[in-house]
C-alpha positions, 0 to 999 in steps of 0.5 A, spaced: 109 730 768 114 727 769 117 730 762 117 737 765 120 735 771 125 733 767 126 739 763 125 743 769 131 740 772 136 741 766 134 747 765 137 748 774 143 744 772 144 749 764 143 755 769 149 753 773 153 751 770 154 757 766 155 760 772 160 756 774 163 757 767 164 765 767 166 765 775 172 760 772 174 765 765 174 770 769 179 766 773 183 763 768 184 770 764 187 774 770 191 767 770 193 768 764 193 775 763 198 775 769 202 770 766 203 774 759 204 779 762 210 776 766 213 773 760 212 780 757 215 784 763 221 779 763 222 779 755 222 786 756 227 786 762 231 781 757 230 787 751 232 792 756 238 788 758 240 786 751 239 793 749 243 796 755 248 790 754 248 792 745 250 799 747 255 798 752 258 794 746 258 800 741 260 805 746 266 800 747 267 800 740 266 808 739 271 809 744 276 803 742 275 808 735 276 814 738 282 812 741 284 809 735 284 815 731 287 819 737 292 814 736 293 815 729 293 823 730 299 822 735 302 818 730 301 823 724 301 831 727 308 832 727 308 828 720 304 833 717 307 839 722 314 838 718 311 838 711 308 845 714 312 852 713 307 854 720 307 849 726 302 849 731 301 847 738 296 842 740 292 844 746 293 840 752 286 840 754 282 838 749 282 831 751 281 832 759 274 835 756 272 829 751 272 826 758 269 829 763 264 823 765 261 823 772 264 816 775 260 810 778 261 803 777 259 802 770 263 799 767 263 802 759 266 809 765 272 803 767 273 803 759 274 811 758 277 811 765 283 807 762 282 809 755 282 817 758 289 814 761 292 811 754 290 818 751 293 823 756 299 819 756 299 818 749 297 826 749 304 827 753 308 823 748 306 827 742 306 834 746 313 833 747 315 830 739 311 837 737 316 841 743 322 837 740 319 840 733 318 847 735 325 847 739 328 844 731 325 849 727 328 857 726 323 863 725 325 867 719 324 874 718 323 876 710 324 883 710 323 885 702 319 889 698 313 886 695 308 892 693 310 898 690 315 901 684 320 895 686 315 889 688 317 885 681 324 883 683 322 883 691 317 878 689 321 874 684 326 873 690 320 871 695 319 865 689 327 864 690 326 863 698 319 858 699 322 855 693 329 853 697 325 852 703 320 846 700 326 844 696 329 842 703 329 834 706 328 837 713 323 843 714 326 847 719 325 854 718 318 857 719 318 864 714 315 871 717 314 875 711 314 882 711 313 888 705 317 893 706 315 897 700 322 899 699 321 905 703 324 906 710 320 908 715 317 901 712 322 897 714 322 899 721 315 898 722 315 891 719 322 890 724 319 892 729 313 887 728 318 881 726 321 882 734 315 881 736 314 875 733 320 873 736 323 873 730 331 872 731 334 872 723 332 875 717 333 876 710 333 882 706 332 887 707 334 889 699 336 896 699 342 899 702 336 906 705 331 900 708 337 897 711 340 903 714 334 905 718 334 899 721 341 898 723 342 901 731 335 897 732 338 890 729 345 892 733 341 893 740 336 888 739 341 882 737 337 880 731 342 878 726 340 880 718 342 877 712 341 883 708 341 883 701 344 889 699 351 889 696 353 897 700 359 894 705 359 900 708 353 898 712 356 891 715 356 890 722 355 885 728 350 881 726 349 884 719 352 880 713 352 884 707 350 877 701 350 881 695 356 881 691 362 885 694 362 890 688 369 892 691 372 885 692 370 884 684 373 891 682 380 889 685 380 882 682 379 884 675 384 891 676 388 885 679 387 881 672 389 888 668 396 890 672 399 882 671 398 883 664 402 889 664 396 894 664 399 901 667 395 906 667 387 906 667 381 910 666 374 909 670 366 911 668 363 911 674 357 912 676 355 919 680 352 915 686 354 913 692 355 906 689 360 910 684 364 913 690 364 907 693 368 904 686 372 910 686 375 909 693 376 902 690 380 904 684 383 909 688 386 905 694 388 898 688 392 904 684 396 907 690 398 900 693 400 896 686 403 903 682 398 903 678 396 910 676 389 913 674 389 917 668 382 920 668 376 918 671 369 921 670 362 921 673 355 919 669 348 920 671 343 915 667 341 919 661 344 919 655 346 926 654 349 925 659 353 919 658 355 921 651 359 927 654 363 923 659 364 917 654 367 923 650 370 927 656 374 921 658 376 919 651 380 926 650 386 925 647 385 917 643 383 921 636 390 924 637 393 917 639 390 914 633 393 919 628 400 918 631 398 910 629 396 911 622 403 915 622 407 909 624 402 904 620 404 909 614 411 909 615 412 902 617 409 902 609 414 906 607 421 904 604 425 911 605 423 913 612 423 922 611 420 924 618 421 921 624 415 920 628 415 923 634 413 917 640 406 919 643 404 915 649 397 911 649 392 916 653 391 909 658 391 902 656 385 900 660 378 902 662 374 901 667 366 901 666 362 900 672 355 900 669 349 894 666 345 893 661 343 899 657 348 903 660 353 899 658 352 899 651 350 905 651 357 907 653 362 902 651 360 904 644 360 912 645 368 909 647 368 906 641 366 912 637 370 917 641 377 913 638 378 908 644 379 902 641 377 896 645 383 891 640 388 897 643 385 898 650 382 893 654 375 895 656 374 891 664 368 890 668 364 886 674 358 881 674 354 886 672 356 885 665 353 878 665 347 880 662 346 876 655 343 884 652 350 887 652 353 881 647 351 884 641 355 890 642 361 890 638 365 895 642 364 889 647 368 884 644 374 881 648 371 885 654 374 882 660 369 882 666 369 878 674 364 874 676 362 869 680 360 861 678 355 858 677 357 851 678 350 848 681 345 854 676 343 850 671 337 845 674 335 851 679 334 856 674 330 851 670 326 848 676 324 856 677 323 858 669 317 852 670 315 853 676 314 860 676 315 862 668 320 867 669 327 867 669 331 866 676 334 873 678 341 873 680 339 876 687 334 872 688 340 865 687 343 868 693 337 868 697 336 862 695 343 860 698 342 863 705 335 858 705 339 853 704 345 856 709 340 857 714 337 849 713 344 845 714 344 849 721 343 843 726 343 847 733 336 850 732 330 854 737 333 856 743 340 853 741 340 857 735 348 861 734 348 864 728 355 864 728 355 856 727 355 859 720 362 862 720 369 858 718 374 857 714 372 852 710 366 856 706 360 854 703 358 852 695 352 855 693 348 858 686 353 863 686 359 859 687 364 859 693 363 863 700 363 864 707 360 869 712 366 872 716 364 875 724 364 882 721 359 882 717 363 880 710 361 875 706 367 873 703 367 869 695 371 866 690 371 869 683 371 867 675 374 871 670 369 871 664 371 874 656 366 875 651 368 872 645 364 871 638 358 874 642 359 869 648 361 869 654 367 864 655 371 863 662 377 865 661 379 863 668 375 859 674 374 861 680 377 856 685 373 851 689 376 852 696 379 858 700 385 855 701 388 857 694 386 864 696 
């Protein structure tokens, strides 16, 4: 009895304990639970705050970054604009936008704000060096005919000019270039697009016809041309003629040829304009220094017609040859039994103005025709300086005027590499107006082109010049002999304008 008794009350006291127990786990785990789940909320809030703080951080450091970049950019844009043949405008608002951030007391927002200040002054600075630029550089126009029958030596003179201009220490020159196609009506057109560029100088164009359909609009609209072309005729205000000066070349070797005791003269032009443009030269030099014309004839560019001139203007020489035959055989003899009746020489110099083939073709009709160039001097200008004419031996002791070529040499070879072909004459003096142009030192709005005229002149590849107001490029001339095949300097040309 009393074992079950006993049993009875451990059963009660097991019963309620256990109760008990599962009130208190109950307890314990909510406890517990809400313990874990405060650590965990606050560990979140720290992660949260790690995280928001570790972000601020890389947004500091991405911004410090751009601003660095920014800064960098800054430093280089005018840097690299000046290695540039174009120069752009840097857009003043494109930092404002970067940042455009609604403001509240974040301090990453305090950051931008001063970094948006470091930019915008940063920005401002640079605005002005890329203006101070703009205001240093000059817009050229290049005017010549790139397509079409003559887009050879148009393009061959382009190579001349970016050559110079990447040549230059300073970039100052922003090129404009425009194909004329060598036609007129293209060379107003493309004029016209150069002013709204708000192109103010141009080079080119190259053929006396383009220049002249554009020579009113040039005067009216103030734009100064450096023309290519060598038709003086067309010169004007603002209008320089840089190709050799034809008649300044003729008067200089006509020069040469009354010092030396030449009296008359004889001419074989070409029937152009060019060749009237000679002849009004040869006309004018003979009647102021008492030469006298014997005979001049015009020649078109076919050899029929070159072989009749040739043999048109040496009327008289197969005459002239048989009286020196007589004299020579008279001279041989012991007794004289006739006396040779003097004979005067038809002319004692021959002007040529022709190139290449033309020249050879008439230099040796000449020949043919009794006109022997060891009793008559055969005379020319620079477009004899060409090595295709040295095999002519009608040509031997040819004296011709030229310009010099101090300064040729290295240009023409960094031109033979650079473009594998030879380096034109003309396009030398395109060369030579870059450069002009690049030594300039008041540019943009404060451009004068007339900085560019003085006594004092300029050396360029083609020797010694100076532009004068009224469109003429003046220049020093050499005189050239071909000798053994060569040409030789029979006389330099001067190295100032002072001795002229």
């Amino acid at each position: 009895m009393f074992s079950f008794v006993k049993i009875f009350f451990i059963l009660i006291i097991f019963l309620f304990i256990t109760s008990c127990h599962e009130k208190d786990y109950d307890i314990i785990r909510d406890f517990i639970m809400k313990d874990q789940q405060a650590k965990s909320s606050k560990k979140l809030d720290t992660l949260e705050t790690d995280k928001t703080i570790k972000a601020n951080v890389e947004n500091k450091k991405k911004e410090a970054g751009n601003l660095e970049k920014k800064d960098k950019q800054v430093d280089s844009l005018v840097t690299k604009k000046s290695k540039k043949k174009k120069f752009h405008r840097v857009d003043k608002g494109e930092a404002d936008k970067e940042l455009k951030v609604d403001k509240n007391t974040s301090r990453v927002l305090e950051v931008l704000e001063s970094q948006k200040e470091k930019i915008v002054e940063a920005q401002s600075q640079t605005n002005k060096k890329v203006e101070s630029t703009f205001n240093n550089i000059i817009k050229v126009g290049v005017m010549l005919p790139l397509s079409g029958e003559h887009s050879e030596i148009g393009n061959l003179i382009l190579n001349a000019i970016e050559m110079a201009v990447f040549q230059t220490e300073e970039n100052k020159l922003e090129l404009h270039i425009k194909d004329t196609e060598a036609k007129s009506d293209k060379a107003k057109k493309v004029l016209s697009e150069l002013i709204d560029e708000g192109v103010k100088v141009v080079i080119g164009p190259l053929f006396s016809k383009s220049l002249a359909a554009i020579q009113s609009e040039v005067v009216s609209k103030n734009i100064n041309i450096f023309a290519l072309t060598n038709n003086i005729n067309l010169r004007n205000k603002g209008i320089w003629i840089f190709g050799v000066d034809p008649q300044a070349q003729t008067e200089k070797v006509l020069r040469y040829a009354l010092e030396k005791g030449s009296k008359n003269i004889a001419a074989l032009l070409p029937q152009n304009a060019y060749g009237l443009l000679l002849f009004d030269t040869i006309t004018s030099f003979t009647q102021e220094n008492l030469m006298k014309i014997e005979k001049i004839e015009f020649y078109n560019f076919s050899l029929e017609s070159q072989r009749k001139t040739a043999q048109k203007i040496s009327e008289g020489f197969k005459e002239y040859k048989l009286y020196l035959d007589k004299i020579k055989e008279q001279d041989n003899e012991e007794e004289k039994v006739n006396e040779v009746l003097f004979m005067e020489k038809p002319f004692d110099s021959v002007f040529i103005a022709a190139a290449g083939q033309n020249l050879t073709v008439l230099s040796s009709q000449l020949q043919y025709n009794n006109v022997d160039p060891k009793i008559v001097q055969y005379l020319g200008i620079s477009s004899w300086e060409d090595s295709s004419i040295l095999n002519e031996p009608a040509l031997e002791g040819g004296i011709f005027v030229t310009t010099s070529e101090m300064y040729q040499k290295k240009i023409k070879l960094i031109y033979k590499n650079s473009f594998n072909k030879e380096m034109p004459k003309i396009a030398m003096i395109a060369y030579d107006i870059v450069a002009l142009l690049g030594s300039l030192n008041n540019l943009g709005s404060n451009f004068n082109i007339y900085d560019l005229v003085n006594d004092e002149g300029y050396i360029g590849l083609r020797g010694l010049f100076r532009l004068k107001k009224n469109g003429v490029v003046e220049r020093a001339f050499q005189l050239k002999k071909i000798k053994n095949k060569k040409f030789t300097i029979l006389k330099k040309a001067n190295n100032q304008f002072s001795g002229l």
